[in-house]
FIGU-913185 format. One record per residue: x, y, z of N, C-alpha, C in turn; residue in one letter. Coordinates in pm, 1 decimal, m for minus. Example, Ala and Ser with C-alpha at 12.3 -4.5 7.8 and 13.67 -1.06 7.14 Angstrom:
<sites>
[[1319.0 m569.0 780.0] [1230.0 m450.0 780.0] [1320.0 m330.0 780.0] 'A']
[[1285.0 m225.0 708.0] [1367.0 m106.0 714.0] [1290.0 3.0 787.0] 'S']
</sites>
This chain:
<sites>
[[7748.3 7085.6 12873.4] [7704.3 7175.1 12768.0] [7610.3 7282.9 12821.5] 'X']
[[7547.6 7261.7 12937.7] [7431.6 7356.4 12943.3] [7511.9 7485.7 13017.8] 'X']
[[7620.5 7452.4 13086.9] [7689.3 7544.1 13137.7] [7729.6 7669.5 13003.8] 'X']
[[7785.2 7612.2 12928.8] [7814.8 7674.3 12844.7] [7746.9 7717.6 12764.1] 'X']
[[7565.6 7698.2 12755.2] [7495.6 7765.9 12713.4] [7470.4 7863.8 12809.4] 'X']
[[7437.2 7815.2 12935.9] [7432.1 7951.7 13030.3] [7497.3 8093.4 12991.5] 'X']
[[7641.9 8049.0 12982.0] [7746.3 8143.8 12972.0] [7716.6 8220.3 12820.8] 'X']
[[7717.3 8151.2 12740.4] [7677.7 8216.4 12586.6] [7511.9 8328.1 12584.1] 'X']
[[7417.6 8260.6 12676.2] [7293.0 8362.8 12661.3] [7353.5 8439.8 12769.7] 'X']
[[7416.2 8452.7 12894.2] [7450.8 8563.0 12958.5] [7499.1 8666.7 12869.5] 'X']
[[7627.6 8625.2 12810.6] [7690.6 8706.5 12726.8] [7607.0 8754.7 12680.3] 'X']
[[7493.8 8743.8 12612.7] [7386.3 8803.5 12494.2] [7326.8 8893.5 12572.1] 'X']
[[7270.7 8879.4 12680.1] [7237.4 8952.3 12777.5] [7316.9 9080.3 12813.6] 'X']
[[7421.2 9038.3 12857.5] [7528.6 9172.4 12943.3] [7646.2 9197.4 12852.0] 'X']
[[7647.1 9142.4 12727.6] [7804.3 9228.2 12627.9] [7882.3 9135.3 12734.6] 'X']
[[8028.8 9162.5 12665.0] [8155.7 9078.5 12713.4] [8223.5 9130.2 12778.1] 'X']
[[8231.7 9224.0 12902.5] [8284.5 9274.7 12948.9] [8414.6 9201.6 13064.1] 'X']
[[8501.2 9248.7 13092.0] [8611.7 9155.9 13198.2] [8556.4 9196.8 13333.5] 'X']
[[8524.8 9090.6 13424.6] [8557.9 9121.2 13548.0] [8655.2 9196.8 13629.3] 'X']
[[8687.5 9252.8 13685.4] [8772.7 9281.0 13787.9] [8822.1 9217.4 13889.0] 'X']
[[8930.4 9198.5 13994.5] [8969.8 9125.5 14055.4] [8863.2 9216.9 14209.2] 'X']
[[8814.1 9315.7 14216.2] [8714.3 9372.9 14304.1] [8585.3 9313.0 14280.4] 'X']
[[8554.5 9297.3 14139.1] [8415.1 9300.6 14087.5] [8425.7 9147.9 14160.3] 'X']
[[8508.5 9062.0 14124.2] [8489.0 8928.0 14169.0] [8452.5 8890.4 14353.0] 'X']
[[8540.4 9007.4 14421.2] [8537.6 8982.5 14532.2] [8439.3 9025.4 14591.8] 'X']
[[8336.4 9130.4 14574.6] [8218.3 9222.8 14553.9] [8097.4 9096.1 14544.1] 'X']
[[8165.5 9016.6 14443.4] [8015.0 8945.5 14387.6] [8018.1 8827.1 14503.2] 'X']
[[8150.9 8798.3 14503.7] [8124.4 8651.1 14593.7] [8107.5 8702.4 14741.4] 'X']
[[8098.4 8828.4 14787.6] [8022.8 8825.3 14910.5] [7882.7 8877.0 14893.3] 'X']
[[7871.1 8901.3 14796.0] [7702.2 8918.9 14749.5] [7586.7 8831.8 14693.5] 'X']
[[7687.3 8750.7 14635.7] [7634.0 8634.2 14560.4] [7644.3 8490.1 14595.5] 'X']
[[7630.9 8413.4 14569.6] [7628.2 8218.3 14576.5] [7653.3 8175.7 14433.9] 'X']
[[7750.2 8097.5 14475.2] [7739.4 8057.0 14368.7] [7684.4 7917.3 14323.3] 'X']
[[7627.2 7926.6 14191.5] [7515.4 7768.4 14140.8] [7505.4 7648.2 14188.1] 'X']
[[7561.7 7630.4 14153.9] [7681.5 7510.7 14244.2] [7619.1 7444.7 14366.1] 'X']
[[7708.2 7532.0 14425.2] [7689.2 7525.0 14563.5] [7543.2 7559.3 14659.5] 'X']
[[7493.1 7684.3 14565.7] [7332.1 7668.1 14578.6] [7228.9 7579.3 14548.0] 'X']
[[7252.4 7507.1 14490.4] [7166.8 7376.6 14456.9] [7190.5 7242.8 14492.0] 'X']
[[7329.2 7229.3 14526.1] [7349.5 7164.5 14638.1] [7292.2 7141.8 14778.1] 'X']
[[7253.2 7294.1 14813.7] [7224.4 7277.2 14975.2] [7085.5 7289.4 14970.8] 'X']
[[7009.6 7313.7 14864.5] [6880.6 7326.0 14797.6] [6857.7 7182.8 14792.7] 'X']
[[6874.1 7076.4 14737.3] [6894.6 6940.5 14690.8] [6847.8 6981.4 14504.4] 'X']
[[6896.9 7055.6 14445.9] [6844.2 7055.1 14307.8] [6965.1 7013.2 14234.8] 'X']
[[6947.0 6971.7 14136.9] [7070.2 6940.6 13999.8] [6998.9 7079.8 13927.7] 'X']
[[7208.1 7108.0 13929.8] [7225.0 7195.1 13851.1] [7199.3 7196.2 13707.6] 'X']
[[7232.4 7114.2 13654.3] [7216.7 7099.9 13507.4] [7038.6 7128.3 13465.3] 'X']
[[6932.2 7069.9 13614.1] [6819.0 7063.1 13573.2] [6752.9 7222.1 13594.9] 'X']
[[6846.1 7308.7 13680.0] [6844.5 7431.1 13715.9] [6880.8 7528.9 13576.6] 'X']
[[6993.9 7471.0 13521.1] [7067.0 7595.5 13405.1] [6966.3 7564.3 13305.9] 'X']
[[6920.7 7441.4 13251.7] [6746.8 7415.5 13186.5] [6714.0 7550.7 13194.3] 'X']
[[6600.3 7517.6 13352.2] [6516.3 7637.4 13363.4] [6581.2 7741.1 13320.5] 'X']
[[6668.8 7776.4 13349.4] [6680.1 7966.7 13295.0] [6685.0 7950.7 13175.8] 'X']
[[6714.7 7846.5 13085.1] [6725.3 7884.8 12950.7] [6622.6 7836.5 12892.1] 'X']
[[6501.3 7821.5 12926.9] [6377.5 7800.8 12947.6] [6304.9 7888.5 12974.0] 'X']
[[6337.0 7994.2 13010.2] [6248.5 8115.7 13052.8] [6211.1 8096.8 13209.1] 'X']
[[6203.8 7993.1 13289.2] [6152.1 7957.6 13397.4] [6204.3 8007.7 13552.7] 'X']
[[6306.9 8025.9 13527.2] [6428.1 8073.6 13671.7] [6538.4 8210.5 13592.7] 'X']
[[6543.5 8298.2 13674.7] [6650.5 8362.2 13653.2] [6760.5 8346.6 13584.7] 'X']
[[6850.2 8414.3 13506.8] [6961.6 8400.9 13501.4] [7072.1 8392.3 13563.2] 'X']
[[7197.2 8388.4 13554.3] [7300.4 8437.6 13699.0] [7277.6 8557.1 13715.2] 'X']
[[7366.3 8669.2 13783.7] [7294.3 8776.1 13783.7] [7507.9 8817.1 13715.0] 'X']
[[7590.7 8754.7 13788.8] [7683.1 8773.0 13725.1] [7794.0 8646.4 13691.1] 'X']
[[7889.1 8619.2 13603.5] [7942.5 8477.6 13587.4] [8117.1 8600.3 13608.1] 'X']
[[8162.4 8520.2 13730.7] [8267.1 8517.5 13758.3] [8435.8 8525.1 13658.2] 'X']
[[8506.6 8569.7 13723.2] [8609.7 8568.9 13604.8] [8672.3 8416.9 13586.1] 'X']
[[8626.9 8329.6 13708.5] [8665.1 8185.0 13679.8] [8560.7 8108.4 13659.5] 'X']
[[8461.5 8182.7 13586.6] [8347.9 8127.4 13496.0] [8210.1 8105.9 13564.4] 'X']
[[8227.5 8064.5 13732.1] [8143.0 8010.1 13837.8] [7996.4 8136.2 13791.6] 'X']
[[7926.0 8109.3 13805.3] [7747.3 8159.0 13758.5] [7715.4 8199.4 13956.4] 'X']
[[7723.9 8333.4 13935.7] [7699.4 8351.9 14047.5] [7513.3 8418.2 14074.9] 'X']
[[7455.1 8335.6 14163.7] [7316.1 8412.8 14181.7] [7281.1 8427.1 14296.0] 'X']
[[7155.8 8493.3 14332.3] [7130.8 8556.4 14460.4] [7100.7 8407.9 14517.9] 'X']
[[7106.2 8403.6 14716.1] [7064.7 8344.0 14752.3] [6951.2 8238.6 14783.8] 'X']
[[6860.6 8401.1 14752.1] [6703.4 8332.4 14757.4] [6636.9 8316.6 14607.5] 'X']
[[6750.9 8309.3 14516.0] [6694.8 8232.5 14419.9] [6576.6 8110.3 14374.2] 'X']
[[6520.8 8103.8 14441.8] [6450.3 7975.2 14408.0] [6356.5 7996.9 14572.1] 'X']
[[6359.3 8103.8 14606.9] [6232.4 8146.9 14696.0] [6075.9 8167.6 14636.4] 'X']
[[6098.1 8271.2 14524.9] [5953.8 8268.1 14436.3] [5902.6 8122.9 14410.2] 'X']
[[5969.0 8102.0 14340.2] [5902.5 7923.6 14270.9] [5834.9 7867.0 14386.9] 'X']
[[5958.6 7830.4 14453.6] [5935.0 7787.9 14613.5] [5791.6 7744.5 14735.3] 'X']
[[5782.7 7928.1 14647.2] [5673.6 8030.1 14752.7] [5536.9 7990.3 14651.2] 'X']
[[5530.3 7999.1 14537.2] [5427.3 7969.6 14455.8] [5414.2 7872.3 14382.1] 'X']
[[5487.2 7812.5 14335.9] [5519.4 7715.3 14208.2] [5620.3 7759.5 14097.2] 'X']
[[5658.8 7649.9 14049.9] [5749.0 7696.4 13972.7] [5646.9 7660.4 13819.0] 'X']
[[5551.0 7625.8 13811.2] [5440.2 7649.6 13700.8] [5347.3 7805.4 13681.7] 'X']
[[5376.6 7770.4 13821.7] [5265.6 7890.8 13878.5] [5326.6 8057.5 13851.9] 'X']
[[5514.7 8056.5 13847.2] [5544.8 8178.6 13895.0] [5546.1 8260.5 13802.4] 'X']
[[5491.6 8262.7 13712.6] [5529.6 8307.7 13559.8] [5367.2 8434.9 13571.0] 'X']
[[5245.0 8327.2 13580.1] [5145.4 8411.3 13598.8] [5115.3 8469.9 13732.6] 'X']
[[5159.4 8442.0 13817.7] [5153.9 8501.4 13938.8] [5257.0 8629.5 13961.5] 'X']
[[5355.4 8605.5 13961.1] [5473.6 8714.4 13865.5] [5387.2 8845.2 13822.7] 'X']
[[5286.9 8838.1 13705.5] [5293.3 8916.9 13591.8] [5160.0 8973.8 13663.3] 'X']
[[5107.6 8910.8 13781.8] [4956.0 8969.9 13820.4] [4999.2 9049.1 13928.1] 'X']
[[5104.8 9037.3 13959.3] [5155.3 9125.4 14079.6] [5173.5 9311.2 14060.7] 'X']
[[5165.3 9325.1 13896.0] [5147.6 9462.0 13847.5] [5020.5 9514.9 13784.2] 'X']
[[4944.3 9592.0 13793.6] [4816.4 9645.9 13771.0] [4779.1 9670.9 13639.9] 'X']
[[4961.7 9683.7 13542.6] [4921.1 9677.7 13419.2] [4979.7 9539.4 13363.2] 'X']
[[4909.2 9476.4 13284.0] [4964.4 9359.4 13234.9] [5091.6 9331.9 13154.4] 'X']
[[5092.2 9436.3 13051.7] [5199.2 9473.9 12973.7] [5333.4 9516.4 13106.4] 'X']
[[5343.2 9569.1 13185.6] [5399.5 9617.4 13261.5] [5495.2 9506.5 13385.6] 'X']
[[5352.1 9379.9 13386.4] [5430.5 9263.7 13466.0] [5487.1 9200.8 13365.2] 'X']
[[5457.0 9184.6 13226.1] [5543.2 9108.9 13134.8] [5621.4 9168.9 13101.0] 'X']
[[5692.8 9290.4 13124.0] [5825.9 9355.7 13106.0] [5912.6 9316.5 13211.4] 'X']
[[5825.2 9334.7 13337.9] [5918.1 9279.3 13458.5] [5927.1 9160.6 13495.3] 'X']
[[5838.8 9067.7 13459.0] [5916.7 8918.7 13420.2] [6018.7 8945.7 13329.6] 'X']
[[6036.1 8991.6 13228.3] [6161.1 8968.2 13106.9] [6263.5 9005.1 13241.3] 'X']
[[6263.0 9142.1 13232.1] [6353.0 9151.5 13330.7] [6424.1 9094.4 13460.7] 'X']
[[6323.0 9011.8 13497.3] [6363.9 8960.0 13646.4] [6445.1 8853.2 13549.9] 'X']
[[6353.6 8761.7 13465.9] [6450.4 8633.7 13424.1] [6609.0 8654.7 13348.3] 'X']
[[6645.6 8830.8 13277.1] [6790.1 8847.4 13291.6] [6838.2 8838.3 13369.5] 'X']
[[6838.0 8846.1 13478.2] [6906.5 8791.2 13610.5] [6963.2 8933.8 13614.3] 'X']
[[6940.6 9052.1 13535.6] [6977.8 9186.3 13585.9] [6983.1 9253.4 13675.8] 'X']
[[6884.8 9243.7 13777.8] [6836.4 9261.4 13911.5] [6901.7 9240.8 14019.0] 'X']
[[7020.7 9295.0 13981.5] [7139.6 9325.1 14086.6] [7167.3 9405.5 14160.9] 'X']
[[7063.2 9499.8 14135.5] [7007.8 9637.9 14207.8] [6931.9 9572.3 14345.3] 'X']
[[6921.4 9489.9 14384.0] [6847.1 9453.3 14478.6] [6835.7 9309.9 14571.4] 'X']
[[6873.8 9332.4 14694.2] [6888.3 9211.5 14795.7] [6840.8 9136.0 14781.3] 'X']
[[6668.8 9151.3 14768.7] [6591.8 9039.9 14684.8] [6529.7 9092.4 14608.3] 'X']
[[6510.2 8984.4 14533.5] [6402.4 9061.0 14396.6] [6304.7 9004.0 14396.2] 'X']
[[6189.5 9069.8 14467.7] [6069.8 8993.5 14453.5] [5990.2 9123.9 14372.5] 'X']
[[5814.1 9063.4 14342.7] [5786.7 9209.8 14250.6] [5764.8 9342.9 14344.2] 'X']
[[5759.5 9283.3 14540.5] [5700.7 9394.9 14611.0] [5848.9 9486.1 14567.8] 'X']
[[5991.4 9444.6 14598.6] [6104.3 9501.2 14609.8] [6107.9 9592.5 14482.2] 'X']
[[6040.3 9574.2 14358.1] [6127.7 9583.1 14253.2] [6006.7 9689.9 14237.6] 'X']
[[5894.2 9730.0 14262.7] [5797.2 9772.5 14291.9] [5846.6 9925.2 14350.1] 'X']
[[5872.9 9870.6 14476.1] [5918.3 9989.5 14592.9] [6029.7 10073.3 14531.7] 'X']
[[6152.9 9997.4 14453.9] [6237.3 10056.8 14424.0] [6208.4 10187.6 14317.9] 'X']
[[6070.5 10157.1 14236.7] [6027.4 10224.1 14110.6] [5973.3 10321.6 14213.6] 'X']
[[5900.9 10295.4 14283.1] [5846.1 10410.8 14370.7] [5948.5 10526.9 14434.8] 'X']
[[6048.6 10455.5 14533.5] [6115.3 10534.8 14557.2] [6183.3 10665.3 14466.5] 'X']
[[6216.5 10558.4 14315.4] [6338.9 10627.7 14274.8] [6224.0 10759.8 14202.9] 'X']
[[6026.2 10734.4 14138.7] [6003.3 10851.4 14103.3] [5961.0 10917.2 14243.6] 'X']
[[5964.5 10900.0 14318.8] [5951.4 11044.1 14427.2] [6090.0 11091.4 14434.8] 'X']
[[6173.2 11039.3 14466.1] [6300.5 11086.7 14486.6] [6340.6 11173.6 14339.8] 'X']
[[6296.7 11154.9 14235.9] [6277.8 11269.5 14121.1] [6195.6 11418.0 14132.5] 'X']
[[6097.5 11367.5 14178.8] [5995.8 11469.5 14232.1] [6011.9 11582.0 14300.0] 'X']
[[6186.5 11535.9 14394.1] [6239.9 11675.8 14425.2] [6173.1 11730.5 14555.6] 'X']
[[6150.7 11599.9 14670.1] [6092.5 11621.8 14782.0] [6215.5 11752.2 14890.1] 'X']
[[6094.0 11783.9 14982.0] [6223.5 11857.2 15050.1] [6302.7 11774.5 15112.9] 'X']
[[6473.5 11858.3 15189.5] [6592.3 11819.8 15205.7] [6521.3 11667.9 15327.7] 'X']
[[6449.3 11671.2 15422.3] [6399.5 11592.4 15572.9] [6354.3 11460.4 15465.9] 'X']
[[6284.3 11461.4 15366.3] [6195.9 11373.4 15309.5] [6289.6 11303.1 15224.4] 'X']
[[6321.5 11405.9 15138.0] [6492.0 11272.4 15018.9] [6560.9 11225.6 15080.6] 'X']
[[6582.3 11291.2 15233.0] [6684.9 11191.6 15279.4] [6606.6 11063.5 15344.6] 'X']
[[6516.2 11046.5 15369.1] [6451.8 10949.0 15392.2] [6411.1 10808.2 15325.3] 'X']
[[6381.6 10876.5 15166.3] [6367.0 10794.2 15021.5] [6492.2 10737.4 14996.1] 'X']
[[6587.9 10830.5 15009.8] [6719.1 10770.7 15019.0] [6758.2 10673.8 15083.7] 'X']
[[6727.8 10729.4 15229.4] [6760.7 10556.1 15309.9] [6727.8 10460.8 15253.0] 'X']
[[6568.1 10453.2 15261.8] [6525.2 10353.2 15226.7] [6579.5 10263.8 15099.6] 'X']
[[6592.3 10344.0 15015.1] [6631.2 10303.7 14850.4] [6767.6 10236.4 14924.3] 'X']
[[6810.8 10307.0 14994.8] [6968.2 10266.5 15052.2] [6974.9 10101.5 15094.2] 'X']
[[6823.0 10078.5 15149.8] [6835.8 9962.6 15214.7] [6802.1 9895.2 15142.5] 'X']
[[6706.1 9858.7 15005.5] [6671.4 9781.2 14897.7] [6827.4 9749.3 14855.4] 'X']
[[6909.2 9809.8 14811.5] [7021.0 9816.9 14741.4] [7138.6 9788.7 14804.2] 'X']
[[7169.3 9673.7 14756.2] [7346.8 9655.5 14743.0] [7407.4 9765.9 14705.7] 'X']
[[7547.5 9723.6 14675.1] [7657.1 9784.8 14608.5] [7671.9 9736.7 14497.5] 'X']
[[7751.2 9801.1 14407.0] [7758.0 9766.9 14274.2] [7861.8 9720.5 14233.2] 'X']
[[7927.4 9689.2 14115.0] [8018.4 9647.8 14055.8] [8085.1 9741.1 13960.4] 'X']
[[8234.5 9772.5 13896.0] [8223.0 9830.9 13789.8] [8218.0 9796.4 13665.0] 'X']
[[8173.3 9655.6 13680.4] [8132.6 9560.2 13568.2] [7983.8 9573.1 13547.2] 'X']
[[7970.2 9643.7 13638.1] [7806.9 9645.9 13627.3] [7804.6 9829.8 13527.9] 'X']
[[7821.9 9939.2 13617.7] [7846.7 10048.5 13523.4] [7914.9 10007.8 13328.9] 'X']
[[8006.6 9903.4 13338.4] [8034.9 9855.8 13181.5] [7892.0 9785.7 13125.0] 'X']
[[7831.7 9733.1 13174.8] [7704.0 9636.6 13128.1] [7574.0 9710.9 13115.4] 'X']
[[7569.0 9855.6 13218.3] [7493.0 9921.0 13200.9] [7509.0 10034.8 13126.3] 'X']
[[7577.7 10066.0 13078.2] [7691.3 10151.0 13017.5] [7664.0 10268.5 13080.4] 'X']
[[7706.4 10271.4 13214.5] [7695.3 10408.8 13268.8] [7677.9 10402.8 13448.9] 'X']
[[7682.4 10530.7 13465.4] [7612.6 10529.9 13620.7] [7500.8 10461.8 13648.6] 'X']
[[7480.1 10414.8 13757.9] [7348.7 10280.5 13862.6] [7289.9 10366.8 13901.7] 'X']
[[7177.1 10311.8 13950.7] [7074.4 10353.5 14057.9] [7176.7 10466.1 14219.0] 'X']
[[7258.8 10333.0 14189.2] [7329.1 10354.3 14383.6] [7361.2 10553.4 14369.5] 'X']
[[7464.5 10505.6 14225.9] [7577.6 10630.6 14143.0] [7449.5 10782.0 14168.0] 'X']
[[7316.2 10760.7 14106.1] [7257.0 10846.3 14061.2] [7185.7 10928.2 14157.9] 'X']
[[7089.8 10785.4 14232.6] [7008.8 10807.8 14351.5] [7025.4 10833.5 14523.0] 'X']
[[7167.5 10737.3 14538.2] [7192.7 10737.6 14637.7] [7310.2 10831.3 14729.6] 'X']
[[7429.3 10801.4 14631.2] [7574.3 10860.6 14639.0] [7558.8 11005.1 14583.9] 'X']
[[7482.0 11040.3 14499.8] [7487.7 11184.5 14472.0] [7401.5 11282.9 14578.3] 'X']
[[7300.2 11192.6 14572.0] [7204.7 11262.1 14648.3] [7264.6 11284.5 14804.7] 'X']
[[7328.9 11184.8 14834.8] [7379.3 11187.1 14979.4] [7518.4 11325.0 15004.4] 'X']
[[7591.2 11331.3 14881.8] [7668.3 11403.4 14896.1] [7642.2 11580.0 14876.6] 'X']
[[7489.0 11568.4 14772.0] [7423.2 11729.1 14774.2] [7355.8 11739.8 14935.7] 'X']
[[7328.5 11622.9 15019.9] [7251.5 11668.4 15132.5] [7357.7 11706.3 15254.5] 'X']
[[7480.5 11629.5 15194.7] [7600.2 11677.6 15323.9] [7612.3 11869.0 15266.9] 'X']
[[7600.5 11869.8 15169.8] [7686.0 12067.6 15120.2] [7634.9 12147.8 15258.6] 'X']
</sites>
């Protein structure tokens, strides 16, 4: 049953969109799947899909077209690294405004955070940084630099992900455009 609650608050989360037979192949070299991650972890899953629907651990970040709950590797690095009592307020002190770490807890625990290799708060941090300088309209030597970098925080995307986000990504906006105004 808890699987299938998983799957029902995802849905609530990301709309019902279909996978792709790319999106799938995309995710499973990007992703782990539950399973098998808590396996080599020594955790029970069932005591894992709890936590997220608990507020406590992430969500998947995407559930497969053959249902499998796919999440990042280092899933269960934060807790890990601090506690898994602990990560909630430690989490939310990692931002200067308070209101501001309790947005990015909500966020981290959608398991949305697919924008990023890992998601810790320094990553998710840097990425906000990058993307407002890279607005700011630095010269041609300097965006391409913000760019890299942003380049290297960031995976690739899905086009299940553009359906869930309803639109162009970070990669679409920040990276791929920008890279193709710096080739003209």
């Amino acid at each position: 049953m808890t699987q299938e609650a998983v799957a029902a608050r995802f849905r609530e989360i990301n709309g019902d969109h279909p996978m792709s037979a790319e999106d799938d192949a995309y995710v499973s070299r990007q992703f782990r799947v539950l399973t098998e991650l808590c396996a080599e972890h020594g955790r029970d899953v069932d005591d894992v899909r709890g936590l997220m629907l608990a507020g406590k651990l992430p969500m998947p970040g995407y559930l497969r077209s053959d249902g499998a709950e796919m999440v990042p590797a280092d899933l269960f690095a934060l807790a890990d690294r601090v506690g898994l009592d602990e990560l909630h307020d430690w989490f939310v002190a990692q931002w200067q405004d308070v209101a501001d770490g309790k947005d990015e807890w909500e966020a981290y625990l959608s398991g949305q955070y697919v924008c990023l290799h890992s998601v810790t708060p320094a990553t998710i941090q840097r990425k906000d940084q990058l993307i407002k300088a890279i607005d700011a309209g630095p010269d041609p030597a300097e965006l391409k630099l913000l760019v890299d970098e942003l380049d290297e925080l960031e995976p690739g995307f899905t086009g299940y992900d553009r359906l869930r986000f309803n639109g162009p990504v970070s990669r679409d906006t920040h990276i791929s455009a920008l890279r193709a105004r710096l080739a003209e």
